[in-house]
N, C-alpha and C positions, 0 to 999 in steps of 0.2 A: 627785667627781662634778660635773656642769656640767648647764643644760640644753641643748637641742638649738639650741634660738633664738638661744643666745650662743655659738654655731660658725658661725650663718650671718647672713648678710647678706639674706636674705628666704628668705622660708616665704609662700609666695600659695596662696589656695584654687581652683579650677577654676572655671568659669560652671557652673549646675547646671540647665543646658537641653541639651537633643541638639543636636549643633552640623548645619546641612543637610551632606549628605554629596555628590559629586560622586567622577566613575571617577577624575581626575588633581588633583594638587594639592599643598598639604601633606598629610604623613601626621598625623591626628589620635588622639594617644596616649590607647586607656582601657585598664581595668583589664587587659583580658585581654591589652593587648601589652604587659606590660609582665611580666618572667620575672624570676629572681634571678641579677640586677646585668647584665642587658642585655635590648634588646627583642624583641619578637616581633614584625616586619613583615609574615607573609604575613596577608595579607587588610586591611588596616590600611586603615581609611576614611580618604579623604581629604577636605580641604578647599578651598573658593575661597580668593582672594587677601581680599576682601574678609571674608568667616569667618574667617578667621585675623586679620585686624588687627583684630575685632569680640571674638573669645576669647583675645586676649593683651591685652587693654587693660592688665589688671592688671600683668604682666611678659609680656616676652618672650626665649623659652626659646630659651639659647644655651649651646654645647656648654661641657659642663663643668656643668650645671648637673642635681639629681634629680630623676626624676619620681618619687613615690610612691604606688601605689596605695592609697586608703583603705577601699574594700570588696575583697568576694573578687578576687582574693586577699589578703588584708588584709597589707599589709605588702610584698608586694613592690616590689622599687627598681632603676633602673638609669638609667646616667649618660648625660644624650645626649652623643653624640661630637663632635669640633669640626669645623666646619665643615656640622653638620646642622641645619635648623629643623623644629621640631618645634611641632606646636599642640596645648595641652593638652586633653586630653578629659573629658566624666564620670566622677567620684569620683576624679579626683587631685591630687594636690598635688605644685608645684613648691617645690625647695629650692634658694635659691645658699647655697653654701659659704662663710664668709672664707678666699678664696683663698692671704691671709699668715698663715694658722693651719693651714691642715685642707687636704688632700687629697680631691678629690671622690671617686675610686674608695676611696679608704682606707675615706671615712663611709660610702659603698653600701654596700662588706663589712663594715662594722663592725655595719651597720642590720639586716644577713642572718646577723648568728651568732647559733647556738641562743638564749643567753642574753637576748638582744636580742629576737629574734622571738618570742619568750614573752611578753615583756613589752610587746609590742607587741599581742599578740594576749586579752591581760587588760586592756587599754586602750579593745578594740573592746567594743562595745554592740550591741544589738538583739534584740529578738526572734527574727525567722527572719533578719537577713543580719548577718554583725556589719560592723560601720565603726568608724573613730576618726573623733573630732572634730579641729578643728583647735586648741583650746583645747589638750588632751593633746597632740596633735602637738610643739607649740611647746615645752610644759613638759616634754617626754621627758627621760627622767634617762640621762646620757651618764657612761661612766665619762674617767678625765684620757682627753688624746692624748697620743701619745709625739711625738718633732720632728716639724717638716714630713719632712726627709730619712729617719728613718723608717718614716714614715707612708707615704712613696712607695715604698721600698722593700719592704716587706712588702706592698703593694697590683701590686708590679708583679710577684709571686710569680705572686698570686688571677690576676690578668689575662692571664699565660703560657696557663694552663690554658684561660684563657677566649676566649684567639685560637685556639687548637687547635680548639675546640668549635665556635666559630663558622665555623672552618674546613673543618670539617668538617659545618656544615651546610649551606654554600654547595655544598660538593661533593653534600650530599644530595640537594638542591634543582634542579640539574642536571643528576642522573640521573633524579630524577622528573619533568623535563619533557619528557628525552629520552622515555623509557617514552611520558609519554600523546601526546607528540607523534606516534611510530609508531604507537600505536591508532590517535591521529583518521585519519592518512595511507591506515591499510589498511582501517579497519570504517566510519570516517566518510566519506570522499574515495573510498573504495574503489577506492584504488591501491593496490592487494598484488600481491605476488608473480604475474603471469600475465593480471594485468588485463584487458591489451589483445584479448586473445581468450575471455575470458569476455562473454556476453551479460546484460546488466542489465535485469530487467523489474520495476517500481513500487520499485524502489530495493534490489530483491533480487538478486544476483547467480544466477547459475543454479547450484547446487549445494546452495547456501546455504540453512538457513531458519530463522522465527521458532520460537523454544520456548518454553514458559513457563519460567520460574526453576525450576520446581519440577522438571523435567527435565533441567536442564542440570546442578542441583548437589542434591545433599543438605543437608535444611537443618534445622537441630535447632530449635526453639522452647524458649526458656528456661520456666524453672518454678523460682519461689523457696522454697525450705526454711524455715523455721520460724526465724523471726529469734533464738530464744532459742539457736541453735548459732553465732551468730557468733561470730569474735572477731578479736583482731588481734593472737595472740601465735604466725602461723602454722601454729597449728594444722589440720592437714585441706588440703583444693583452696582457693586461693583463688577470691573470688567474687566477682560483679559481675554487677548489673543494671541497669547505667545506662551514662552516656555519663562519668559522673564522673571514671573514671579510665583514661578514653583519653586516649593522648596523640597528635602529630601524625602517627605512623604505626602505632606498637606501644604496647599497654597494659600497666599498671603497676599492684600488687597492695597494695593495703593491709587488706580484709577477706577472713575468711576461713571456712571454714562444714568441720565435723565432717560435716553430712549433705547432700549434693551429689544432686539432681535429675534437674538434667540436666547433662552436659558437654560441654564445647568442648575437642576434643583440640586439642596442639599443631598449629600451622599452620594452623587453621581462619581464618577470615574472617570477624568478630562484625561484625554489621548490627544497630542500632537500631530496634527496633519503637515505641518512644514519642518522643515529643518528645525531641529534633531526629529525627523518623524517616528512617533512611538516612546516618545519621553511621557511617561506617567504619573500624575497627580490625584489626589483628591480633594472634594471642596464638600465644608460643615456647612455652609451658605448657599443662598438660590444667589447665581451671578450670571451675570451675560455673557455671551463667547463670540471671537470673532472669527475670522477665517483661519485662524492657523490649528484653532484648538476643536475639537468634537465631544461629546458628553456620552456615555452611556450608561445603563441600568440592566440589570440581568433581567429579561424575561421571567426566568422560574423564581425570582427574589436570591438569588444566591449569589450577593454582592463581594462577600469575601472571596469566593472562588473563579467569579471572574477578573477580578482585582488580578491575580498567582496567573492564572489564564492567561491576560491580556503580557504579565511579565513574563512568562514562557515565550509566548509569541513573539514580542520585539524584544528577545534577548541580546540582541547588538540594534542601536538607535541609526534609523536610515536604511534599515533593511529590505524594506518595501516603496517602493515609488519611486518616482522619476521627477525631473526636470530640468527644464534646460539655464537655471541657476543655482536653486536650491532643490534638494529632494523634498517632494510633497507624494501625496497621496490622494488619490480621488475618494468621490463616493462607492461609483459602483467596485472600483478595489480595494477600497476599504471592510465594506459590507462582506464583498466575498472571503476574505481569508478564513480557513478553515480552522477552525475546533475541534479536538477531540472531544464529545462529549457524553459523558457516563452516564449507568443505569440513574434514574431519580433518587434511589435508597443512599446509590456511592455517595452523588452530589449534596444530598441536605445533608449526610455526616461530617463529610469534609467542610461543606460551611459553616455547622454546627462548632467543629471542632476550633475553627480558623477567625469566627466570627467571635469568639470568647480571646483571643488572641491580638485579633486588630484592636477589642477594644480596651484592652489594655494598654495597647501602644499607641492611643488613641489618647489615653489620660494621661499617660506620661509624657506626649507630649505638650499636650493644656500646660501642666507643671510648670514644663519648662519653658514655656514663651512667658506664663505669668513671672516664673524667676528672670528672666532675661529683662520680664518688663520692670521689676523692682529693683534689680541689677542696675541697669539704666538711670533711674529716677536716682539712685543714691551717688551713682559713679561722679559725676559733676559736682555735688555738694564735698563728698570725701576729698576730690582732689582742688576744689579752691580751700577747703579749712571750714567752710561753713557749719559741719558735723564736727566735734569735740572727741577725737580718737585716742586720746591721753587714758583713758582707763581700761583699754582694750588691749591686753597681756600678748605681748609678742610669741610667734610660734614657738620657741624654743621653750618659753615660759610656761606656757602650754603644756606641751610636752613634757616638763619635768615634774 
């Protein structure tokens, strides 16, 4: 065993101020971009030229080097890439590596197996958020490394998996901007189909009219069960009343309730009634919902297009409701917000067209949760030795 500090060449704490934030810039890395063993860019604050030489006083972060989250998600790590500058954000810490010892991707996967992240997560402290300090950080008990070659080898396993993934969410990423890009064209711009010969009066096309929501889709209001039925061995529908385990398109199940309420059949559209109100999900599964989440279904079957719909309408989260804690949203104003809604011919094209689109994006997600999940199962065995990485040609080798 070693500690962590005697594998790297620096361990630096973040500034523990909000850095000002600006549309262009550096990307300013906090907790939540930062995923298991690479970033999460979309949305990712940026910084001035000046903010950035003001929050790397201490080092500056250059590819090959960790950033670590030290609150939630506690523990997650990923390498910046070479040739990227990166500025560190709240609650992280950067890590260089000894370059003549240790393998940067190798120590990210090593930091991300079970065994590791246990112990990582009995390190954190708090009341209600946990965090590690940087005292633990430093003194982390690291089991030996095997060679640098290795070390690179078994890391360039994890990282196959992790270019496919990444691959495939570039290709995500491109399909969803095609999508909203033809919403804004046709219901924004209101260049659709036939345009030119439809007449526009106060920004209404003539056919066309406003609904409230509650007319255009069916909408279930969540109601939470008796917390003494959870659990999380499967059991029963799973359940959710928050935003906690949405992820950037599709939601993901870890509790689970014996006595279910109300349900969100498969393919519904879960909307956020509390704080962040109007954060959007979808769910492949019939699951229970509690009060913070609601379900809807398009009336006319035209699920892709209220999908673009319901994101037009909470284009900023918390834009609608009140309260005297968090922002929430009732029924009756929920139900009321209004719709633009188009002739029936516009609608089934545009779902037509959009519905061929989500389900694409729809598979390439599959892909990549099943790669995430064989990622997984090998990451642990690669980094004790248990797998025989000796005949597996280094990148270079590769390459030539």
């Amino acid at each position: 065993m070693t500690r962590l500090d005697d594998l790297c060449k620096l361990i630096v704490d973040c500034e523990h101020k909000t850095a000002p934030v600006q549309e262009h810039g550096y990307p300013s890395i906090r907790t939540p971009n930062i995923g298991r063993g690479y970033f999460l860019l979309e949305g990712v604050n940026r910084v001035s030229e000046e903010t950035y030489s003001a929050w790397t006083r201490r080092a500056i972060p250059r590819g090959g080097d960790l950033i670590l989250a030290r609150e939630a998600p506690v523990g997650n790590v990923a390498v910046i890439p070479e040739g990227e500058q990166y500025c560190l954000g709240q609650r992280t810490v950067l890590i260089r590596p000894d370059g003549y010892r240790v393998d940067s991707y190798y120590l990210c996967f090593m930091l991300l197996t079970p065994e590791l992240q246990g112990q990582l997560l009995g390190k954190s402290g708090g009341a209600t958020v946990h965090h590690l300090n940087m005292k633990d950080i430093r003194a982390f008990r690291m089991p030996s490394l095997p060679s640098l070659p290795e070390q690179r080898r078994a890391a360039s396993v994890v990282r196959a998996y992790d270019d496919l993934i990444a691959t495939n969410q570039r290709r995500i990423a491109l399909l969803e901007d095609a999508a909203r890009r033809l919403y804004r064209e046709w219901f924004v711009h209101l260049r659709f189909p036939g345009h030119e010969s439809v007449l526009v009066k106060d920004g209404v096309p003539e056919g066309w009219v406003k609904l409230p929501l509650g007319d255009v889709a069916g909408i279930t209001m969540g109601q939470s069960p008796e917390s003494k039925y959870y659990n999380t061995d499967g059991d029963g529908l799973p359940f959710h009343q928050g935003v906690s385990d949405f992820g950037h398109r599709f939601i993901t199940h870890k509790t689970f309730t014996k006595q279910a309420t109300r349900v969100a059949a498969a393919g519904d559209i879960l909307c956020s009634v509390r704080a962040p109100v109007g954060r959007l999900n979808l769910t492949r599964d019939n699951i229970a919902i509690g009060r913070g989440l609601s379900a809807m279904r398009s009336r006319a079957g035209h699920q892709s297009l209220l999908f673009y719909q319901l994101g037009a309408l909470f284009v900023e989260e918390d834009m609608i409701g009140g309260g005297a804690i968090f922002a929430s949203v009732g029924k009756k104003e929920l139900f009321g917000q209004l719709i633009l809604q188009p002739k029936a011919e516009i609608s089934a094209e545009f779902d037509r067209l959009v519905s061929d689109i989500d389900l694409q994006i729809n598979t390439l997600d599959l892909q990549n949760r099943s790669l995430s999940d064989a990622r997984d199962l090998l990451l642990p065995k690669l980094m004790s030795g248990q797998l025989d990485v000796s005949g597996i040609p280094l990148p270079e080798e590769v390459a030539a």
